[in-house]
N, C-alpha and C positions, 0 to 999 in steps of 0.2 A: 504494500500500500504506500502512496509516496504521500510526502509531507505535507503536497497540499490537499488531497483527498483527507485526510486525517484533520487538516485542519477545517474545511468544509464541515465534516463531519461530526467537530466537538461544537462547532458554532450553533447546528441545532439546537444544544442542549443549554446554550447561554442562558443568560439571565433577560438580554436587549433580544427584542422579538428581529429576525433574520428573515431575510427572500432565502428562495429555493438556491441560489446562488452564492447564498453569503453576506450580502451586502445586505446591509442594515434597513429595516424596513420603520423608516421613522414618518411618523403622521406628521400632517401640521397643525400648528396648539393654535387654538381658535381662543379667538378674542371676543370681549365683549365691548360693543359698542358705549362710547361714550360722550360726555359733551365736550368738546376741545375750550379749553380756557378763551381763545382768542375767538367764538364763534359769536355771530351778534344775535343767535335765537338761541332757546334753550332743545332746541331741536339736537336729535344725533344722526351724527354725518351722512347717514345714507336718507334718501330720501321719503317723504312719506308716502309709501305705497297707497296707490286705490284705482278706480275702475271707471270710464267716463260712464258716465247715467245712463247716457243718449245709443250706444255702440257697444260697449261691456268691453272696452279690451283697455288694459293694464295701461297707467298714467305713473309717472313721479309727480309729486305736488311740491312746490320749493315756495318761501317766498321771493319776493321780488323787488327790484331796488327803482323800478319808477312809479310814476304817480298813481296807477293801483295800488290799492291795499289787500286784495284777493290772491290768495295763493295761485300761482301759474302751472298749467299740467302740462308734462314735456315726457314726448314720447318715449319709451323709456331707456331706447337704445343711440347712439351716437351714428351720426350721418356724415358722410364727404361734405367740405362746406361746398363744392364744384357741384352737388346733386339740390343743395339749398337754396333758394332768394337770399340777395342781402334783406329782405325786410324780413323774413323768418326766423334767420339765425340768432341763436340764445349759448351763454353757455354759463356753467357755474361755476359759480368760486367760494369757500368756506361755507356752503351749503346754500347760498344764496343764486339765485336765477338772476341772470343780466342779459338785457334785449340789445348785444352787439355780438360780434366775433372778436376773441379773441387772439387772432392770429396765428392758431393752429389748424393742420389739416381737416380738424373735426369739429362739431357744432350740435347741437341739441335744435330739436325744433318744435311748437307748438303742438299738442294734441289735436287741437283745432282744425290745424290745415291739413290733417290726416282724416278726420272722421269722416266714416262713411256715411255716419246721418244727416252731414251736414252737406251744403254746395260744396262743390268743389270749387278752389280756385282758379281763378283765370290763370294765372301764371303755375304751373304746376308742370317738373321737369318730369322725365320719363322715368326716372328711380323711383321720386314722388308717385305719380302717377300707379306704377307697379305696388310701389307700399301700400299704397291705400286699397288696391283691390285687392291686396291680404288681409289688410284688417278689414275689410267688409266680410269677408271669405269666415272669416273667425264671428264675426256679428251672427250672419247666416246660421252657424253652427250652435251659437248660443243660443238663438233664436228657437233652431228646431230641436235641441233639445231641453226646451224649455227653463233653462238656465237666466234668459235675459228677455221679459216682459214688455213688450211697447207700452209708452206712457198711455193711459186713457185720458179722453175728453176731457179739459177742465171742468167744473159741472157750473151753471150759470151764475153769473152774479147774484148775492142776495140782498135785498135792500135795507137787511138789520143785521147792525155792524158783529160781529164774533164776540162771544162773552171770554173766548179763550185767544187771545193774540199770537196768531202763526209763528210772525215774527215780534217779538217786544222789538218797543226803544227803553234802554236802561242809561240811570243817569249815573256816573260814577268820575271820580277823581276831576267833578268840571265837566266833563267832557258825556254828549248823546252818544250811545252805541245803540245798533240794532245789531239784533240775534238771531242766530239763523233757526232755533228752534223755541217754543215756549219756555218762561224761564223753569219751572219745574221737567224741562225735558231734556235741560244744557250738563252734557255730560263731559268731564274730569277729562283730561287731556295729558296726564301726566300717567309714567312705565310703574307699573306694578313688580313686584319680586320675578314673577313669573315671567316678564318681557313680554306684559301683553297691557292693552290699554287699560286705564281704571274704566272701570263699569258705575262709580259713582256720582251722582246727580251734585252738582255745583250748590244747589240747592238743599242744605240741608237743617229738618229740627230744632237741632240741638244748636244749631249758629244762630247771630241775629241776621235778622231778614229786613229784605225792604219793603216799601211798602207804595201803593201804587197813586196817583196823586196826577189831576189836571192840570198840567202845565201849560205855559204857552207857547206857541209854535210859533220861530222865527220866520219860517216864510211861507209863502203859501204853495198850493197846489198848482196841478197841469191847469184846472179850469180858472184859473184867476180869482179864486171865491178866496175871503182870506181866512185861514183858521185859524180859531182864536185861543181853543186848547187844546190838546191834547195826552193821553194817556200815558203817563211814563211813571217806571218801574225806579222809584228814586232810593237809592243807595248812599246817599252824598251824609246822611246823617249817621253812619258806621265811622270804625276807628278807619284810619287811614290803613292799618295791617289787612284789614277784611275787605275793604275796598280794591287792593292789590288783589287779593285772591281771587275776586269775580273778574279781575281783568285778568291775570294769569290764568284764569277758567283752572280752578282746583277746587278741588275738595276738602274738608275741613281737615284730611287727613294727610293732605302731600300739600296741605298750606308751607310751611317750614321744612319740606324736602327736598334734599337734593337733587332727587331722580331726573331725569330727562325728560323732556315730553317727547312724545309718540303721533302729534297732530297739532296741527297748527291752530291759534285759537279762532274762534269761530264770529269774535266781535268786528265790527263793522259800523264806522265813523257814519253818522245819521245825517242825512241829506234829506230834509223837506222835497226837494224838488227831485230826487231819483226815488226815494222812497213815500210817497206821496199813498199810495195804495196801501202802505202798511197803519195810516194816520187815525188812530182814531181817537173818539170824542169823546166817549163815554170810558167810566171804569169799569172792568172787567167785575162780572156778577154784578151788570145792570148798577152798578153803583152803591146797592146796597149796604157792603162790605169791603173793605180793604183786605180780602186775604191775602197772604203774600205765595198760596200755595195756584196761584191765576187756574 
């Protein structure tokens, strides 16, 4: 038996796990994601995964560094910028979306200009073009097997306003926010033990609450009629600590945690004149009652 057969053959019995060959069969040590000191959200570095509404196929959600405040969906893979529009190209940096090129062969590009529920662009190269009848291709497939739901019919206007507000406007630190969902329905944005979203309602009990109150409305509406109050979810009378919370959209239990967040928060800077549909005049439960549970 020569020396190196022998030696092959005590390797099996090592202690370091071995290929059939000898050579060391070392895994890679996986990391756990984290917030980088220098990142300007409390987001961690990979992007917030999710799925457009409209088409069902997989999105990055990032924030963004111009004058929207809405998270931007960028498809999820990296494009030739030669296959992009200059008005298309996006790319990111320290977890943040920026609407330029930065000078590399590669570029990120809006969800938008891919979806197949939507028009297609005028300007749309043959790459473009081909990607998008994949991700239709994928739509189609969700579609038939019942994975992915077309929206129904909105159902008609009703002419007595919601006791329950879709979206509030909440009054906190100064500043109008509307919400993308009722305030008892605004869930915790911050990573659990398990590396998975809190499931806890922002809203909770044992915290104080706010409470709902006819305010006045700076400007008025599409039809020029001026309004003169309306409904907001006012917070401005909490400690200034509990005020941060509803803006960091937490829970009373990852108020003072470190942890990361897992989604972007869901507030949104109130515009009379874009949110005009959401306005209303009356307080929730007919006025009767200020719950704060809407």
């Amino acid at each position: 038996m020569s020396p190196a057969t022998f030696t092959v053959m005590c390797s099996a019995n090592a202690s370091s796990p071995r290929r059939w060959d000898g050579t060391p069969a070392r895994s890679p040590r996986s990391r756990s994601l984290r917030v980088a000191p220098d990142s300007p959200t409390r987001l961690v570095r990979s992007a917030q995964p999710g799925r457009c509404p409209d088409c069902g196929n997989r999105i990055d959600l990032y924030p963004r560094t111009d004058s929207d405040d809405r998270a931007v969906g960028l498809h999820p893979q990296e494009l030739p910028v030669a296959a992009v529009p200059a008005v298309s190209r996006w790319h990111v940096s320290s977890g943040i979306a920026h609407p330029a090129h930065d000078g590399t062969p590669w570029c990120r590009i809006p969800h938008t200009a891919l979806c197949p529920a939507r028009s297609a662009p005028a300007a749309l190269t043959p790459q473009l073009a081909a990607l998008r009848r994949h991700l239709a291709l994928h739509t189609r497939r969700l579609i038939n097997n019942g994975t992915l739901t077309t929206p129904a019919a909105p159902p008609p206007p009703q002419r007595t306003e919601s006791c329950r507000p879709a979206r509030p406007v909440a009054h906190l630190l100064g500043v109008r926010y509307i919400a993308s969902h009722p305030i008892d329905a605004i869930q915790c944005v911050a990573q659990t033990r398990q590396r998975h979203r809190c499931t806890r309602p922002v809203l909770d009990d044992q915290a104080p609450h706010g409470t709902w109150t006819l305010a006045p409305a700076t400007l008025v509406n599409r039809r020029s009629r001026p309004v003169e109050t309306m409904a907001v979810y006012d917070l401005t009378h909490l400690a200034f600590a509990e005020q941060m919370r509803w803006r960091h959209q937490h829970c009373p239990g990852h108020a003072a945690s470190s942890a990361a967040d897992l989604a972007l928060t869901e507030w949104e800077p109130f515009d009379a004149r874009l949110h005009h549909q959401h306005i209303h005049q009356r307080l929730p439960h007919s006025g009767h009652r200020q719950n704060h549970r809407t």
